[in-house]
C-alpha positions as CSV (number, residue, x, y, z in Angstrom):
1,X,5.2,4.3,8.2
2,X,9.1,5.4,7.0
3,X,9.6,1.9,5.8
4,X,5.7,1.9,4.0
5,X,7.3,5.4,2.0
6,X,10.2,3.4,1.1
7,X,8.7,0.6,-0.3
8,X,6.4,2.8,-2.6
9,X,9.0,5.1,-3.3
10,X,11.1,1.8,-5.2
11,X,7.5,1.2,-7.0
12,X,7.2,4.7,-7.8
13,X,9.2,7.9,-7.1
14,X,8.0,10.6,-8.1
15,X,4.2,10.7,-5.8
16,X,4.6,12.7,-2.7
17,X,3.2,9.4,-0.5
18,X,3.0,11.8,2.5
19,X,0.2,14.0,1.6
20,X,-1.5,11.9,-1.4
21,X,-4.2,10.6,-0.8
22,X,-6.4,9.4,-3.8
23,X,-3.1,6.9,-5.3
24,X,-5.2,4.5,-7.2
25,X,-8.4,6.8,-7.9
26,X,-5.5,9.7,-9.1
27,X,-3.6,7.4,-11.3
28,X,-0.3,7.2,-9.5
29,X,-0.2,3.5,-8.7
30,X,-1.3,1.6,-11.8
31,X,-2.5,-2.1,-11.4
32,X,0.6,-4.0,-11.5
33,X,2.7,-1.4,-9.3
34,X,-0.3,-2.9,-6.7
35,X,0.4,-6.4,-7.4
36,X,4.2,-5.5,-6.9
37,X,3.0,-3.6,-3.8
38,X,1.0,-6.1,-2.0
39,X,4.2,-9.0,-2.3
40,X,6.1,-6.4,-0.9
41,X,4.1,-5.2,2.1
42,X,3.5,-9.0,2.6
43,X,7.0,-9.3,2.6
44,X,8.2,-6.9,4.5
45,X,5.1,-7.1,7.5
46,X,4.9,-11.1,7.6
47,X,0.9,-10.4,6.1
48,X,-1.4,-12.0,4.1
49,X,-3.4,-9.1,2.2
50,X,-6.7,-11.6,0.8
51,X,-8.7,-10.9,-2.6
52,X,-11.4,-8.8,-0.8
53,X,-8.8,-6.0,0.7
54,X,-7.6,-5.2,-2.5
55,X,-9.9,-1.8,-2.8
56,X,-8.7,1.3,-4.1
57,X,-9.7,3.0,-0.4
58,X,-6.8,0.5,0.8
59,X,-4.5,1.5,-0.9
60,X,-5.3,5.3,-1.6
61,X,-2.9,6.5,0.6
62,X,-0.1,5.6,2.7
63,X,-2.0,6.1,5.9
64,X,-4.9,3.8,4.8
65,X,-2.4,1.0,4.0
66,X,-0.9,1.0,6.9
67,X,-4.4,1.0,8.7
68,X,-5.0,-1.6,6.8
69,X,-1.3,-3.5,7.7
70,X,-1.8,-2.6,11.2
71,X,-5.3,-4.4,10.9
72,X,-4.2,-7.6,9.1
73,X,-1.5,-8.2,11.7
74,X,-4.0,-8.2,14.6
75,X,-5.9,-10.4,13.0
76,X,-3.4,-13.1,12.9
């Protein structure tokens, strides 16, 4: 989760990614910081995020994302 925080802080600093927990729905992440997001995260946790996980209750908080990480890794 540390290294999640980290790579959403370099997107975007200033969001308190601990406690947030409406990031797309509050306007903190804005459609390309997701785009930027979702190479990183695939980057960074050797995942493949597809078409239909890119919701806004993926990527609303830093504990859903890394639900939904945690999920995608399983899977492969």
């Amino acid at each position: 989760m540390e290294r999640l925080i980290e790579i959403l802080e370099d997107i975007q600093p200033d969001v308190d990614y601990a406690n947030c927990q409406d990031l797309v729905d509050g306007h903190y992440l804005k459609s390309l910081d997701i785009i930027s997001l979702i190479a990183e995260l695939e980057d960074e946790y050797d995942i493949t995020i597809p078409a239909i996980e890119i919701i806004p209750d993926n990527f609303n908080s830093a504990e859903r994302m890394m639900k939904m990480i945690q999920r995608l890794q399983e899977e492969v």
